[in-house]
C-alpha positions, 0 to 999 in steps of 0.5 A: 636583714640585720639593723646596724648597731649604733652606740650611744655613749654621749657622756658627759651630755645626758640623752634627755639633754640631746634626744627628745622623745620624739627624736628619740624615736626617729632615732631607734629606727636607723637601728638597734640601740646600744645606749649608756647613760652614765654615769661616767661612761659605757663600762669598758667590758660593754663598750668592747663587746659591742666593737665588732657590730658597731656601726655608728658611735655616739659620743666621746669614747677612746677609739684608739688604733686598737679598738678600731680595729676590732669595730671593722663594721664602724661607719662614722664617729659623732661627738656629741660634746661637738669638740675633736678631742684626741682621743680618736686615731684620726690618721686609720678613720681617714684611711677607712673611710670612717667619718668622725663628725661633730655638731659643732654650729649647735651653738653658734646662734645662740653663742652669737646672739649672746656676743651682740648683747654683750657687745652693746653692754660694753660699748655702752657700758650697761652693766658699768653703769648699773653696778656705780648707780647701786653704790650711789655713785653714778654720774648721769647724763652724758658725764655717764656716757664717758668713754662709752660709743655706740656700735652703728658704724664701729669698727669691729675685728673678729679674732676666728671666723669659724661657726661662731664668728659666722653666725655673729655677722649677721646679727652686726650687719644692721648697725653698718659696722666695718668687720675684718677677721684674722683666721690663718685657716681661712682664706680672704674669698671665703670671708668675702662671702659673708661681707668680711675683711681679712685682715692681719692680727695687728690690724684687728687689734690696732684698728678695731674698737670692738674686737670678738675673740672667737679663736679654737684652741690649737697647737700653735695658738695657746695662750698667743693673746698676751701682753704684746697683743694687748699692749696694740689694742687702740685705747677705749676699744672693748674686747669680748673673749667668747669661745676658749680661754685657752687662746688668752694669757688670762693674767695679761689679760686681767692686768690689761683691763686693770690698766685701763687699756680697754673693757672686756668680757668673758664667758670662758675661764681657764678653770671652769667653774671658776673658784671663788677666789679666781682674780676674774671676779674683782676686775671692774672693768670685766663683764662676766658671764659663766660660760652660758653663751650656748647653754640653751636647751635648744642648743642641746636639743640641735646637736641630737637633731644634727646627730639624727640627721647625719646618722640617717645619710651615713646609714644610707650610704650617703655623706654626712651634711648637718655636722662637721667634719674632722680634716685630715689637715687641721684635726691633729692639732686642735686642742679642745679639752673635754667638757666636765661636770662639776 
């Protein structure tokens, strides 16, 4: 019996980066590989040669109408960038039966574990105080407690309850705190299962003292954090920006912190890497952190595991569990941009 083709073209992950050896293996046994590892991507001559065997693609290639309907063997997309990207015609792999997947909880542990650390940061404003005792003008005591509160029993307010936002909730459960979230795309039930509040935008941000913006970027929500949305925030609160940039008018943003209407941190900027001369850099009041949240080798390790996984279901006749999956309701209009390589 012939072994199912399945390409792998993850740029711009690296195989190693995403596949230890081991996994490797485990890997080469559901079928025979087809693999490209940049750089840049598979060559177009090799790609579409390989169409009407593929079974199985890993990674982020076009597949418009046209090239699926050429790869009438396709059983399931995996982006292994872990973002729905439109690239693909979503609309024939539904009506196929072709999932398209993402290992997008990947990240989210270590995305939240990071959002606690900053979290703390700003409500007890660490890095604050660090960066006043090197210029030597630091005030000690509680004169150098001013402004700042402690995040047992705080009013915290999640803008996105997706993977994320899901992950982060246990972390903050110890302290006591209250957590409401705003997600149009989720219902109140579902947060009520993981101990959390719906709530309306307003009311996260005029009632929360710390507020989590966990938000993918959509059609319809790009830049709707702006000054309005600042201008409600309950003064003295702390605001972290911790999945896409997108979702934020930066410069209201920045100018919001400038004024004092609260601190805040990010670990996404709208041009990444971030110039030297990008504004972020001389805000005071704003931690900083270069998109590292979910930069953990483990992380990568977790969307090769997730991938292999899936992979071995979907070949078996059986439905993917580890990964996410594209809906035929929300995937046209997500809005994530590729990851690039500087």
């Amino acid at each position: 019996m012939t072994k199912p083709l399945i390409v792998v073209d993850p740029q711009p992950r690296g195989l190693t980066e995403i596949f230890d050896p081991a996994l490797w293996r485990r890997l080469e046994t559901l079928g025979e590989l087809a693999a490209h590892d940049g750089p840049g991507r598979m060559p177009a001559e090799r790609f579409e040669a390989l169409l009407p065997e593929m079974a199985l693609l890993i990674g982020q290639s076009d597949m418009p109408g046209e090239r699926l309907a050429r790869a009438q063997k396709l059983r399931a997309i995996i982006n292994v960038e872990t973002n729905f990207l439109q690239n693909v015609d979503y609309d024939v792999c539904f009506e196929r039966g072709v999932h398209v997947l993402a290992p997008s909880s990947a990240f989210a542990r270590p995305v939240a574990e990071m959002t606690l650390g900053l979290l703390i940061d700003l409500c007890r404003g660490i890095t604050t105080a660090d960066r006043a005792m090197r210029r030597g003008d630091e005030k000690w005591l509680l004169d150098g407690a001013a402004g700042c509160f402690s995040l047992y029993g705080a009013r915290v307010g999640l803008i996105g309850f997706g993977d994320l936002a899901r992950a982060f909730v246990p972390l903050v459960r110890p302290f006591g705190c209250t957590v409401k979230a705003y997600d149009p795309w989720v219902s109140a039930h579902f947060m009520e299962g993981f101990g959390v509040e719906a709530a309306s935008l307003d009311e996260i941000l005029a009632e929360s003292q710390a507020i989590v913006v966990f938000a993918s970027v959509t059609s319809e929500n790009q830049g709707f954090l702006g000054k309005r949305e600042f201008d409600r925030v309950t003064p003295g609160a702390v605001m972290l920006l911790m999945s896409r940039a997108g979702v934020v008018d930066f410069p209201e943003f920045l100018r919001a912190i400038e004024d004092g209407k609260f601190r805040a941190a990010t670990d996404v900027f709208p041009v990444e890497p971030a110039p030297p001369d990008d504004p972020a850099r001389r805000v005071e009041a704003l931690v900083l952190s270069p998109h590292r949240a979910g930069a953990m080798t483990d992380s990568l390790l977790e969307i090769g595991r997730q991938t292999v996984a899936d992979a071995e279901l979907i070949l078996r006749g059986l439905p993917p569990l580890s990964c996410r999956r594209a809906q035929r309701e929300t995937v046209a209009r997500s809005r994530s941009k590729p990851i690039e390589r500087s």
